[in-house]
MIDOSE-1310 file (N, C-alpha, C; in nm, 2 decimals, decimal comma, always signed):
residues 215
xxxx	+0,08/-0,12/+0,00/+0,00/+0,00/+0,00/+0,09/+0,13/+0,00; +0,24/+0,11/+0,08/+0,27/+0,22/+0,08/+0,38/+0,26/-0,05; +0,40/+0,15/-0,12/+0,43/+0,14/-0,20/+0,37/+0,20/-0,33; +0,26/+0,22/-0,35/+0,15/+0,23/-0,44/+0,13/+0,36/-0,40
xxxx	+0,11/+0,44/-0,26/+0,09/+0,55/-0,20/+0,20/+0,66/-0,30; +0,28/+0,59/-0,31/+0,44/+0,67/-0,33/+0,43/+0,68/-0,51; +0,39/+0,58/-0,57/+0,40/+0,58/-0,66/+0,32/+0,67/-0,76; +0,18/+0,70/-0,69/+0,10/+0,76/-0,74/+0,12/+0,92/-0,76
xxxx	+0,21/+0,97/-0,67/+0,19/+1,09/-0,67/+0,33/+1,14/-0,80; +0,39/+1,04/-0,79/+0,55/+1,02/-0,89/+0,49/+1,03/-1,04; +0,40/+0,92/-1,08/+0,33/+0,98/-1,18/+0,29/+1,09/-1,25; +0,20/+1,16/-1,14/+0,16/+1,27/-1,17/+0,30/+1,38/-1,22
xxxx	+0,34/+1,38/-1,15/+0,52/+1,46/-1,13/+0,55/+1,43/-1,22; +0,59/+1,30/-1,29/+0,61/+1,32/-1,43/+0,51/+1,35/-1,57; +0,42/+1,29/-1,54/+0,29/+1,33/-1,62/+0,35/+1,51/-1,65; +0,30/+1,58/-1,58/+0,33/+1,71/-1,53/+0,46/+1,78/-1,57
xxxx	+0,55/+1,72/-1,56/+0,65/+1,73/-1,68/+0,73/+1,67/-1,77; +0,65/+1,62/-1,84/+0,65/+1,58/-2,04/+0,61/+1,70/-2,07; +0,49/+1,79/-2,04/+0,52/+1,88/-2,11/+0,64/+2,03/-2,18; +0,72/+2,02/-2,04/+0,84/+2,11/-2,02/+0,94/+2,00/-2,06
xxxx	+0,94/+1,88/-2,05/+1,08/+1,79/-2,12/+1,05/+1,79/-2,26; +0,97/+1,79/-2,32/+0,86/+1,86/-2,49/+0,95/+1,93/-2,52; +0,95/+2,06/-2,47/+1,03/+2,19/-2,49/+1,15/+2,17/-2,47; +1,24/+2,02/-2,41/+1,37/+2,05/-2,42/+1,42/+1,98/-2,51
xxxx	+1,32/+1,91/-2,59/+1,37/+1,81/-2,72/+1,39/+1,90/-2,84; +1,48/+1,90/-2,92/+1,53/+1,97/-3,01/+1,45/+1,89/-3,13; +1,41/+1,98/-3,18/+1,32/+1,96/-3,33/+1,36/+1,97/-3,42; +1,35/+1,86/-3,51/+1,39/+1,85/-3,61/+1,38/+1,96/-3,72
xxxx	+1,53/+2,03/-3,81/+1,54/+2,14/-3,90/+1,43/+2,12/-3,99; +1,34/+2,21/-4,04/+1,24/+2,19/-4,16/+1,35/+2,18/-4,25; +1,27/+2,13/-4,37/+1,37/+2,05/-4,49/+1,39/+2,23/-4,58; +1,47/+2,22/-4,64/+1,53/+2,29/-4,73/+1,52/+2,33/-4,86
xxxx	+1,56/+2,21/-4,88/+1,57/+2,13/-5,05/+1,46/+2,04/-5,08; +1,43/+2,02/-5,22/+1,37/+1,92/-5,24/+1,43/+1,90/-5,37; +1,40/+1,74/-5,37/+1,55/+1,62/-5,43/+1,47/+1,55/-5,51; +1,47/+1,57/-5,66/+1,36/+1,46/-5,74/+1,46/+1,37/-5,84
xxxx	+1,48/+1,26/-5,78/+1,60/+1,19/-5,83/+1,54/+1,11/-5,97; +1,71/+1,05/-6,04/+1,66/+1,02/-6,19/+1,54/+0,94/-6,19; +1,50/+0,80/-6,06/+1,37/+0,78/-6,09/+1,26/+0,82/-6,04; +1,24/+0,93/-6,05/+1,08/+1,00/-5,98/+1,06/+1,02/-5,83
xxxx	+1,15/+0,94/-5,77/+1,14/+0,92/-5,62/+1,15/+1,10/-5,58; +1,06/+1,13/-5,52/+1,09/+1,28/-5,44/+1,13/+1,28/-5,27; +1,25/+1,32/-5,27/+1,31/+1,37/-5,07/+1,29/+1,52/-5,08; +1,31/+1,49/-4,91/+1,32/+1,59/-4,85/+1,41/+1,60/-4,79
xxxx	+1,57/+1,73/-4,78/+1,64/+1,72/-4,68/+1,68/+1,91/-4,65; +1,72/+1,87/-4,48/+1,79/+2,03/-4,48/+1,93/+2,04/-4,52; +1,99/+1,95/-4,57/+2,10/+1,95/-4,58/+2,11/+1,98/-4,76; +2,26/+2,04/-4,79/+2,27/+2,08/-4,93/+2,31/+1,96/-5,01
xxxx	+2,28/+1,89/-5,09/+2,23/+1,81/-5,17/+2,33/+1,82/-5,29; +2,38/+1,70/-5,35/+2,49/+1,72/-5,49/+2,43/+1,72/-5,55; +2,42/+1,75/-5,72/+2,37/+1,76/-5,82/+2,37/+1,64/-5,86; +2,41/+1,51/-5,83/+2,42/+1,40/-5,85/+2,29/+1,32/-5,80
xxxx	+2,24/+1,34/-5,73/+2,14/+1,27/-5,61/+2,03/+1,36/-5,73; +2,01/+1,42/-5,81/+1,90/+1,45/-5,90/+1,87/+1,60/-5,94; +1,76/+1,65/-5,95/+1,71/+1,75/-6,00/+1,66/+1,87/-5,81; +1,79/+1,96/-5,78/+1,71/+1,99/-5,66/+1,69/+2,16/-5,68
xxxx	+1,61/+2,19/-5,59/+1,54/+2,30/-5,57/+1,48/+2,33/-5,39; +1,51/+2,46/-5,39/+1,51/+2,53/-5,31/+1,39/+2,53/-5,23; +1,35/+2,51/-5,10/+1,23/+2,55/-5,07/+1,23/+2,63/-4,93; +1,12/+2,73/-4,92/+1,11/+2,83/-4,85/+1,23/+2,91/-4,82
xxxx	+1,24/+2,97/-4,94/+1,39/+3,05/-4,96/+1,34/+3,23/-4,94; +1,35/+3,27/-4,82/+1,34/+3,41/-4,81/+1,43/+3,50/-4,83; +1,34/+3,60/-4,91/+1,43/+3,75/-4,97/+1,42/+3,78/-4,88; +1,57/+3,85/-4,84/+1,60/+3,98/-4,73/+1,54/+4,09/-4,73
xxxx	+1,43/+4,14/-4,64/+1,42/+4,29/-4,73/+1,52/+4,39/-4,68; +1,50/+4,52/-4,82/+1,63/+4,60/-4,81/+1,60/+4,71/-4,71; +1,72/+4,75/-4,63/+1,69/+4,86/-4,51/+1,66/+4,98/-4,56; +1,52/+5,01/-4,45/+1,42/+5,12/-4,49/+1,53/+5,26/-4,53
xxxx	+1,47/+5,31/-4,62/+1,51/+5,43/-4,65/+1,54/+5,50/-4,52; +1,63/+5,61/-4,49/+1,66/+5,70/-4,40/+1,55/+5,82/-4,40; +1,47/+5,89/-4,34/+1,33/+5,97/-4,41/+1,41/+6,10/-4,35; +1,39/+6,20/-4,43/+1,49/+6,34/-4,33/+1,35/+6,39/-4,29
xxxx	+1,33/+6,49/-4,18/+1,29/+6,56/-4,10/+1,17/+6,63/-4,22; +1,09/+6,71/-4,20/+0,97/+6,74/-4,35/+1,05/+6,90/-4,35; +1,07/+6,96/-4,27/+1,11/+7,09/-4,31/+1,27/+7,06/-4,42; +1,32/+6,96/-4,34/+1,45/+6,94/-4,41/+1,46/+6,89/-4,54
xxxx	+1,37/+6,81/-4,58/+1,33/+6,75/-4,67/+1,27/+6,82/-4,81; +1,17/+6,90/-4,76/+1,14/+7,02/-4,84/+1,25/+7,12/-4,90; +1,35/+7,13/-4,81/+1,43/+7,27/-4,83/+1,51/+7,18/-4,93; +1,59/+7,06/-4,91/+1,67/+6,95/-4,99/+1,63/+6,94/-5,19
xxxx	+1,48/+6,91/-5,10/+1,42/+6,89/-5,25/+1,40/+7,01/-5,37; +1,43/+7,13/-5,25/+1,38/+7,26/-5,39/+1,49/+7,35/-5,43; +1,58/+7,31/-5,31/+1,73/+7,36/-5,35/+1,82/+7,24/-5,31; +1,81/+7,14/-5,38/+1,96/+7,04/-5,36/+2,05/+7,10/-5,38
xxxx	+2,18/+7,04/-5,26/+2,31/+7,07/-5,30/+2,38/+7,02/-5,34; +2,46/+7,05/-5,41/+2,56/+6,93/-5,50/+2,73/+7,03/-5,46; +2,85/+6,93/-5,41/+2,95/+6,99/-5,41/+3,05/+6,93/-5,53; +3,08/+7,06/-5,59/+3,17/+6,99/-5,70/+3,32/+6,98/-5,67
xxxx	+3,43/+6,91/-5,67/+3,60/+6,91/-5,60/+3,67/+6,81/-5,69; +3,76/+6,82/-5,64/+3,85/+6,73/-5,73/+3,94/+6,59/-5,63; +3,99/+6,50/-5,69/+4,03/+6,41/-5,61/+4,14/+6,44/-5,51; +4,23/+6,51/-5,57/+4,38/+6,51/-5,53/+4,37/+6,60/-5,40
xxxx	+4,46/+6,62/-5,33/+4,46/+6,72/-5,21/+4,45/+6,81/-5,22; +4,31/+6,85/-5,15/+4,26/+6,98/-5,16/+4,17/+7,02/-5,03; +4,27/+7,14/-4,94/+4,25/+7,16/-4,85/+4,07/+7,23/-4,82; +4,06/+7,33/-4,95/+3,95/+7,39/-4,93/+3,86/+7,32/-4,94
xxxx	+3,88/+7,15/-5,07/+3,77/+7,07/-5,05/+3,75/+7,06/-4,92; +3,80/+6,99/-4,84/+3,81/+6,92/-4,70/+3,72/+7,07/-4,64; +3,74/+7,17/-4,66/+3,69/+7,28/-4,57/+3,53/+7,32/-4,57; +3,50/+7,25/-4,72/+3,38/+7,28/-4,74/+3,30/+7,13/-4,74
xxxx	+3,36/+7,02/-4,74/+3,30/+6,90/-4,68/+3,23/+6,94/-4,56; +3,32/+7,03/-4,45/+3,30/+6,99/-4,30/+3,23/+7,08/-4,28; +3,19/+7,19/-4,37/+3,14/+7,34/-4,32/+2,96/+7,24/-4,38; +2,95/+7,17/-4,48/+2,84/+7,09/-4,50/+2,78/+7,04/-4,43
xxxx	+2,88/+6,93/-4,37/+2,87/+6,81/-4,27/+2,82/+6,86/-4,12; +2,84/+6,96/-4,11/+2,87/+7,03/-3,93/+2,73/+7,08/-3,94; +2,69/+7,12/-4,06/+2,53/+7,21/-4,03/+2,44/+7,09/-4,09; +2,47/+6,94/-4,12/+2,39/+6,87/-4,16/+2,34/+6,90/-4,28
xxxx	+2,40/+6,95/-4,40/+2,33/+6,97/-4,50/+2,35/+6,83/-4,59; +2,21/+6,75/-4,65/+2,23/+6,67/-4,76/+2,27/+6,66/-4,86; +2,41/+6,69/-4,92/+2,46/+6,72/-5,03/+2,53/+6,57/-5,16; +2,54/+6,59/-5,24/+2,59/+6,51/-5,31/+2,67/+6,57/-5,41
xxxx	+2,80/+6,47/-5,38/+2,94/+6,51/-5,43/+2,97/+6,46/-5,58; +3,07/+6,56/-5,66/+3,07/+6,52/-5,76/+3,18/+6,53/-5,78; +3,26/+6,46/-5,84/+3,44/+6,49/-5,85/+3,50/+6,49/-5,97; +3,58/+6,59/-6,03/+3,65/+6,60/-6,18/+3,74/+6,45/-6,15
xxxx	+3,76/+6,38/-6,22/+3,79/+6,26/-6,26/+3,88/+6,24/-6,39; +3,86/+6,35/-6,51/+3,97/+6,36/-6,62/+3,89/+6,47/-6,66; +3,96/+6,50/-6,78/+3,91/+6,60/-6,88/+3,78/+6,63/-6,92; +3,69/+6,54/-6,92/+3,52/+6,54/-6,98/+3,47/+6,63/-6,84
xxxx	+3,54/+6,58/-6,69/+3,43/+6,66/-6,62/+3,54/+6,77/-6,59; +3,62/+6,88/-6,56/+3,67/+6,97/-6,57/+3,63/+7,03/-6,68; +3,58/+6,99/-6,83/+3,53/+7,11/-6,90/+3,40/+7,08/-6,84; +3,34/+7,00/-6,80/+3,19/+7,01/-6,79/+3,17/+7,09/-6,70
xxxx	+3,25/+7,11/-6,57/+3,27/+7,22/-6,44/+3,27/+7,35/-6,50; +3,34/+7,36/-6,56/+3,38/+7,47/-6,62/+3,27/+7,54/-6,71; +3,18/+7,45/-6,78/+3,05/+7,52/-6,88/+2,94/+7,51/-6,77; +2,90/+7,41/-6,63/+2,88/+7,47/-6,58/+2,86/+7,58/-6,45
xxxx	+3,02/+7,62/-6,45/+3,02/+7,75/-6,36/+3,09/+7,82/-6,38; +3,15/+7,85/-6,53/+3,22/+7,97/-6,56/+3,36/+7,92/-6,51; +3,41/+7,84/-6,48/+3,51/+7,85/-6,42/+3,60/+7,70/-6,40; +3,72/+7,65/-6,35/+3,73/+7,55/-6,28/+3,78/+7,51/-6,13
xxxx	+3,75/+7,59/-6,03/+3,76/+7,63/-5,93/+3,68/+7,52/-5,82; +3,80/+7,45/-5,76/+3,70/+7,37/-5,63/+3,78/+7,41/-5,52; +3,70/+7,39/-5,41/+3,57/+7,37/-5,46/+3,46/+7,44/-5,48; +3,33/+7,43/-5,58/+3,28/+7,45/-5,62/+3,13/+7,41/-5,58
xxxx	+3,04/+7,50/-5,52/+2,90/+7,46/-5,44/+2,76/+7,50/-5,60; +2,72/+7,41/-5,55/+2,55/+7,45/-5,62/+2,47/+7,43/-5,51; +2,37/+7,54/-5,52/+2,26/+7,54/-5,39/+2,13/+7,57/-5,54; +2,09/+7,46/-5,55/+1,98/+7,46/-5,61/+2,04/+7,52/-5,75
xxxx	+2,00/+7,62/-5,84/+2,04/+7,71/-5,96/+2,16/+7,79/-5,93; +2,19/+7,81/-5,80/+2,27/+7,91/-5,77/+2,42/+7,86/-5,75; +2,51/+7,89/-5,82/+2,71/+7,82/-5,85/+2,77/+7,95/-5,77; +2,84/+7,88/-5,64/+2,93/+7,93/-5,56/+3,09/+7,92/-5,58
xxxx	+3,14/+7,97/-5,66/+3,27/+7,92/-5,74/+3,40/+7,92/-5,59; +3,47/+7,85/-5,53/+3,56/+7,87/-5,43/+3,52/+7,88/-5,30; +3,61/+7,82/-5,19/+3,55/+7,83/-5,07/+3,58/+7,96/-4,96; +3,45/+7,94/-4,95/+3,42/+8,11/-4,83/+3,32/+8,02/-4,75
xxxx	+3,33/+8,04/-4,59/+3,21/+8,01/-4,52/+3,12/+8,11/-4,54; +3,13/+8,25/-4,52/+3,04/+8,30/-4,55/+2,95/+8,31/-4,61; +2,98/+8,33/-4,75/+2,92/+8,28/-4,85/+2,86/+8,18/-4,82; +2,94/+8,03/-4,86/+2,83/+7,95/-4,82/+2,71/+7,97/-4,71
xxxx	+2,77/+7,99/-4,61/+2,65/+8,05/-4,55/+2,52/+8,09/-4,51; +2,57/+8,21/-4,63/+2,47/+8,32/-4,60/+2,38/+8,24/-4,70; +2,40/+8,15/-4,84/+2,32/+8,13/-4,93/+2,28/+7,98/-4,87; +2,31/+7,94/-4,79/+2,24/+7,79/-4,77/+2,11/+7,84/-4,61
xxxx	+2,18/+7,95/-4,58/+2,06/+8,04/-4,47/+1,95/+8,10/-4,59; +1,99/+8,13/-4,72/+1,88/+8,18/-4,79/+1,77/+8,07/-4,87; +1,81/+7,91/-4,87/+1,77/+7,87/-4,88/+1,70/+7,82/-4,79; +1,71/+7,81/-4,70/+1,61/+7,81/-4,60/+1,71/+7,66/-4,52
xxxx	+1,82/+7,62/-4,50/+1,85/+7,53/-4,46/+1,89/+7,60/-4,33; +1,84/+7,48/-4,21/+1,90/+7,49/-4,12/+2,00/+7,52/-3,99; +2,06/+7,62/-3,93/+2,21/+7,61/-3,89/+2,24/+7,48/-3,80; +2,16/+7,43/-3,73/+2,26/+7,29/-3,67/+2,20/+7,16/-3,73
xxxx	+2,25/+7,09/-3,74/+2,23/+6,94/-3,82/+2,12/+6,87/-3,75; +1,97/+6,87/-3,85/+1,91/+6,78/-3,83/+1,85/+6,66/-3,88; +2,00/+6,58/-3,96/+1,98/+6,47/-4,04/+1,97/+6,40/-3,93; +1,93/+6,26/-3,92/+1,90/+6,15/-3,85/+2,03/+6,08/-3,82
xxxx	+2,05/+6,03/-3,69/+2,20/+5,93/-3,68/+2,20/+5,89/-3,76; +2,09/+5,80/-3,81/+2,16/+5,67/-3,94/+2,15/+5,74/-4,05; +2,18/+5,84/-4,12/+2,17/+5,89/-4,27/+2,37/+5,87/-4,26; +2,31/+5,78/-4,35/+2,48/+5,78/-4,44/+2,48/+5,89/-4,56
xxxx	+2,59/+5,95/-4,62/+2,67/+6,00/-4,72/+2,67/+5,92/-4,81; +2,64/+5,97/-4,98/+2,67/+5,87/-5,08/+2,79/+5,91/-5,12; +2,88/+5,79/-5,18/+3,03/+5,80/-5,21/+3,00/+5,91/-5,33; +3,11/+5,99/-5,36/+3,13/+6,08/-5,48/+3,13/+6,00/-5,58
xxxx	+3,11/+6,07/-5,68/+3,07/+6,02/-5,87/+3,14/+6,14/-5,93; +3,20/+6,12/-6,04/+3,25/+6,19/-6,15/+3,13/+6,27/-6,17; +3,15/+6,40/-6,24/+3,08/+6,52/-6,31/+2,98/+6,45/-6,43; +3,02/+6,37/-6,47/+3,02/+6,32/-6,63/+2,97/+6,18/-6,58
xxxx	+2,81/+6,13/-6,62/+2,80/+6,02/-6,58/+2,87/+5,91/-6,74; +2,92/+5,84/-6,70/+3,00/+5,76/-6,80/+2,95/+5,68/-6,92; +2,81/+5,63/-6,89/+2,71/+5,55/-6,91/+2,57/+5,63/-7,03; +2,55/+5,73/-6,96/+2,45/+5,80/-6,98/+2,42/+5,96/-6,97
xxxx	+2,40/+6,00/-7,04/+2,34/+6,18/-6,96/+2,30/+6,18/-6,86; +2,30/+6,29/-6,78/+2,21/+6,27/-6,65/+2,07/+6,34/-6,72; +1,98/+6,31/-6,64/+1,83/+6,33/-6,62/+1,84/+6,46/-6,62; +1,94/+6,54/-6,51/+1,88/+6,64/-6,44/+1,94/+6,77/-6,54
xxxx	+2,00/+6,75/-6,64/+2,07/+6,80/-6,73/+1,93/+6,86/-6,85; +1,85/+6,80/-6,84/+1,74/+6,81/-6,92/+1,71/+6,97/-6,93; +1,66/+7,09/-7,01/+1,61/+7,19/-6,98/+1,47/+7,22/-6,85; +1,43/+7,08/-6,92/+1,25/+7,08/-6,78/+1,30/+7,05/-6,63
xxxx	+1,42/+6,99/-6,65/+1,46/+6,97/-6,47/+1,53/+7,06/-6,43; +1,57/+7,15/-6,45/+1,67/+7,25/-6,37/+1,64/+7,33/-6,21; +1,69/+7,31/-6,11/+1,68/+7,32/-6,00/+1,64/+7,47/-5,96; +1,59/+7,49/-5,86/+1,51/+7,69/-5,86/+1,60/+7,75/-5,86
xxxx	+1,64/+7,90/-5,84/+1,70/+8,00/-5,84/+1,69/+8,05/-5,71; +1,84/+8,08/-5,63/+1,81/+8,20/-5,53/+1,80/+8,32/-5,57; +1,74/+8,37/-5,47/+1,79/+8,55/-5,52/+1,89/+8,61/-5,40; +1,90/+8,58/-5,30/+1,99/+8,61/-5,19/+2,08/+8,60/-5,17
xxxx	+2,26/+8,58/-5,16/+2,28/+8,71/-5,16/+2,32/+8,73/-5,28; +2,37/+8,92/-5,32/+2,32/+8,93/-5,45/+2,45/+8,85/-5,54; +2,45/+8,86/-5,64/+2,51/+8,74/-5,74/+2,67/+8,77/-5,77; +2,68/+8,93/-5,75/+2,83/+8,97/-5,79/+2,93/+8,88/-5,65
xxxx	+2,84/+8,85/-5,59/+2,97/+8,76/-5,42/+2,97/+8,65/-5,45; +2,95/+8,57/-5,57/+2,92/+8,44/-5,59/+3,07/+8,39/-5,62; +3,15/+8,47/-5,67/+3,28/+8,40/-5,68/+3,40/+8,44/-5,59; +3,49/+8,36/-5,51/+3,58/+8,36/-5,42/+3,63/+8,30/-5,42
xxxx	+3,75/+8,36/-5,54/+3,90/+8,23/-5,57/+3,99/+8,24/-5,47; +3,99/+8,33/-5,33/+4,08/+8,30/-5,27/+4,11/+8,20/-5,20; +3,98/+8,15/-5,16/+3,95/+7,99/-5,09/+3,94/+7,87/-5,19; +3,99/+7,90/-5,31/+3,98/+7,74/-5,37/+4,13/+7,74/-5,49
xxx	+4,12/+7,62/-5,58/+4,23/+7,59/-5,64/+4,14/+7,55/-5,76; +4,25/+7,58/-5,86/+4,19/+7,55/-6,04/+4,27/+7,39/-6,03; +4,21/+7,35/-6,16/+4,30/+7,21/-6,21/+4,25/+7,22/-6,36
């Protein structure tokens, strides 16, 4: 009896946990592949399979999706979109480049860089800004020939950009591109795309070769 006493409650205690020893059995990998060998026979395995064992294919193969766009702030976004900036420079050492990267970068402006690369984009710099002087800023319609903070400045304050940086931590920089896309015209080259006009400040201060270098 007291045997049986003892036994009964042991049961239960294990009864009680199969369901938690369930959860400590490791489950078998769903299959992967599917294997339709030369005579019709169809497997299933998770494992990768030679081309020898038959005709195989892939199953429950998921696309990565790509990481969401960066979205900028709506004031910032607006002002980007109606006066983009684009900095024009050259590869080699060039301090005023570097000066007008950081004068960009420090107020958070979203700019995209373009770099003389040979001959096609140094005349193309040159037809569009009068000049070959980097570096070389566009704020929308408006060609800042050489670097001046001020200048910059005053005309990225006239565009309505921001003074302290309010791009997002995660906005990356896109690498620089040559002037001259290699492949193709650009789009924005078109007469219907051309980017607005400032009027601020007035147009005779637009060039300052004391802060840049020709090539």
């Amino acid at each position: 009896m007291i045997a049986q006493a003892l036994r009964f409650p042991l049961r239960l205690a294990l009864a009680g946990a199969l369901p938690l020893l369930a959860l400590l059995v490791p489950t078998p990998a769903p299959a992967q592949y599917k294997v339709v060998g030369s005579d019709g026979r169809v497997t299933y395995t998770d494992r990768v399979p030679s081309a020898a064992e038959g005709q195989v294919s892939a199953l429950g193969a998921r696309s990565v999706a790509p990481a969401p766009a960066v979205v900028l702030p709506f004031e910032l976004h607006q002002v980007a979109r109606r006066y983009p900036v684009t900095l024009y420079a050259t590869t080699g050492t060039c301090e005023p480049c570097d000066a007008g990267r950081a004068l960009l970068r420090q107020r958070g402006i979203p700019y995209a860089e373009k770099q003389v690369l040979g001959v096609e984009d140094s005349q193309a710099l040159e037809k569009l800004s009068g000049g070959r002087d980097a570096p070389t800023l566009a704020i929308g319609g408006q060609i800042v020939r050489g670097m001046s903070p001020d200048l910059w400045n005053s005309y990225l304050d006239a565009a309505g950009y921001p003074r302290e940086s309010k791009l997002p931590s995660t906005y990356q920089y896109k690498a620089p591109s040559p002037i001259v896309e290699r492949r193709e015209a650009s789009a924005a080259s078109r007469p219907d795309a051309q980017p607005a006009q400032l009027q601020a400040p007035p147009p005779e201060q637009v060039q300052a070769p004391s802060g840049s270098i020709r090539f």
